[in-house]
N, C-alpha and C positions, 0 to 999 in steps of 0.2 A: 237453400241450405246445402242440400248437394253440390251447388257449382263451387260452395266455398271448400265444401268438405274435399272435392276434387282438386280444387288451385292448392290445398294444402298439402296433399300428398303429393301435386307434382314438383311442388317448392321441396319438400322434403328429398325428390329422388331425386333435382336437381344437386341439390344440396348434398346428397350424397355422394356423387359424383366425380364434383369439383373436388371435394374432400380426400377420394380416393386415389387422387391425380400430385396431390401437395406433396414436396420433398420436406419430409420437417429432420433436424439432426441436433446433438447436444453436445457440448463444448466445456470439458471437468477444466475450467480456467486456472484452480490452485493446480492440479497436477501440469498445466504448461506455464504456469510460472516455476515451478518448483524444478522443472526440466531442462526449461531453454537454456541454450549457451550465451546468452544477452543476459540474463539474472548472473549467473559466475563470471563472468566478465565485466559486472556493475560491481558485485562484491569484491573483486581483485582491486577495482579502482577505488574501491572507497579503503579497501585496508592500504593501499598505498598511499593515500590521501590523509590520516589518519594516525599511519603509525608513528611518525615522531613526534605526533603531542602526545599519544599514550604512551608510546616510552617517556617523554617528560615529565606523565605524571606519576609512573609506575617511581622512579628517579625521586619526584618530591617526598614522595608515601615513603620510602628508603630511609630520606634524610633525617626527616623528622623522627623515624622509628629509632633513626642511630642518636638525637639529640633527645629522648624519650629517655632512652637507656642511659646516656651519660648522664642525665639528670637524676637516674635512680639510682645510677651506681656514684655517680661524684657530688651529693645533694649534701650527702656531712662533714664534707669535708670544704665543701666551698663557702666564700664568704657570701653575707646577706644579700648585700648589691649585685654581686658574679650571677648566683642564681636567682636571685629574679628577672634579670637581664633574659638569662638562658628560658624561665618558663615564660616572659613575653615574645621572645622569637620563636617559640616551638608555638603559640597559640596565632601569631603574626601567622606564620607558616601553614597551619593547619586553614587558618582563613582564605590562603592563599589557592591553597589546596584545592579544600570546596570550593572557590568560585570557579576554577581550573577547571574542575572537573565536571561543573554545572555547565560551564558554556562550552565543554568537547561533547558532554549529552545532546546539550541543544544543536549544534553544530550537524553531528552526525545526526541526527534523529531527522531532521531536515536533509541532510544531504542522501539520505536514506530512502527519505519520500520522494523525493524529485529523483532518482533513479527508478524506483518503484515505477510512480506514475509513467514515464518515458517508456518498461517496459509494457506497465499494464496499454498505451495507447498502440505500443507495437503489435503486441495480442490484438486487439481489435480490429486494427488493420488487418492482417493476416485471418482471421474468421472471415472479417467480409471479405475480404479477397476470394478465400474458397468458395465462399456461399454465391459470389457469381459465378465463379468460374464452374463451379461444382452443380450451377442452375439448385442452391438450394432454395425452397422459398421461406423458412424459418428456421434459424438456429437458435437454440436457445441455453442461457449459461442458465445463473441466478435471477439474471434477468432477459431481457428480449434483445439481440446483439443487432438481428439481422432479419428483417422481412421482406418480401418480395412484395411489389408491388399490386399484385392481385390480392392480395390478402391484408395487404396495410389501408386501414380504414380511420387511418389519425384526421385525413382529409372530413371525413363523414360525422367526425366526432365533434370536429371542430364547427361545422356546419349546424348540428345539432344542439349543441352550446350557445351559439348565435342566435340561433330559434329561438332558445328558451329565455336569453337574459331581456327578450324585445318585452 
């Protein structure tokens, strides 16, 4: 009982040890998205990419507001056929509108993501870059970016998994 009670407390001061030797650090990921010159420089390119279908839809939204109006203000005075003509083109238009403006949503929300991503794997790289250059042996965002090799026990895990599904 003593030789265990001994191997545990010398596991433990090992253990403490190693512990006290680990570089651990933490990495605020919205604050270096929110910073980098790579996010303002994806958002220049998507407003550049972008604005002339928004100016075409701002343009459609106009049109219709102006044939909206002539229909209120010229509705009594026009014949039966003229304005029906005119409230199927304003409802033609409105359709046209929405779908317009459905697929510059989808459009952008995509083009949105894929620059997203591109920066979030640029971050990435650049954490682990530092964290070797820096000899860190854990960085930690939200979640687990970067371990060092002494302390990464994925090998171990996996090992133990294997054991257990025999």
């Amino acid at each position: 009982m003593k030789n265990k009670i001994a191997l545990f407390l010398a596991l433990m001061f090992t253990a403490n040890l190693s512990y006290a030797e680990l570089k651990i650090g933490f990495v605020n990921v919205a604050r270096v998205l929110e910073k980098a010159p790579q996010a303002a420089k994806a958002k220049q390119r998507l407003e550049k990419e972008f604005s002339p279908r928004d100016k075409h839809l701002v343009a459609q939204q106009k049109e219709i507001k102006a044939l909206e109006e002539k229909l209120a203000r010229d509705a009594s005075v026009m014949g039966e056929s003229e304005r029906r003509k005119l409230e199927r083109d304003i409802i033609g238009k409105k359709r046209d509108a929405k779908r317009s403006q459905q697929e510059f949503s989808e459009d952008f929300n995509m083009r949105r993501n894929e620059e997203l991503g591109k920066l979030q794997r640029r971050i990435i790289e650049a954490i682990r870059a530092l964290a070797k250059e820096e000899n860190y042996d854990l960085l930690l965002t939200d979640g687990v970016i970067y371990a060092g090799e002494q302390i990464d026990v994925t090998s171990q895990v996996q090992e133990k998994l294997t054991n257990l599904s025999d």
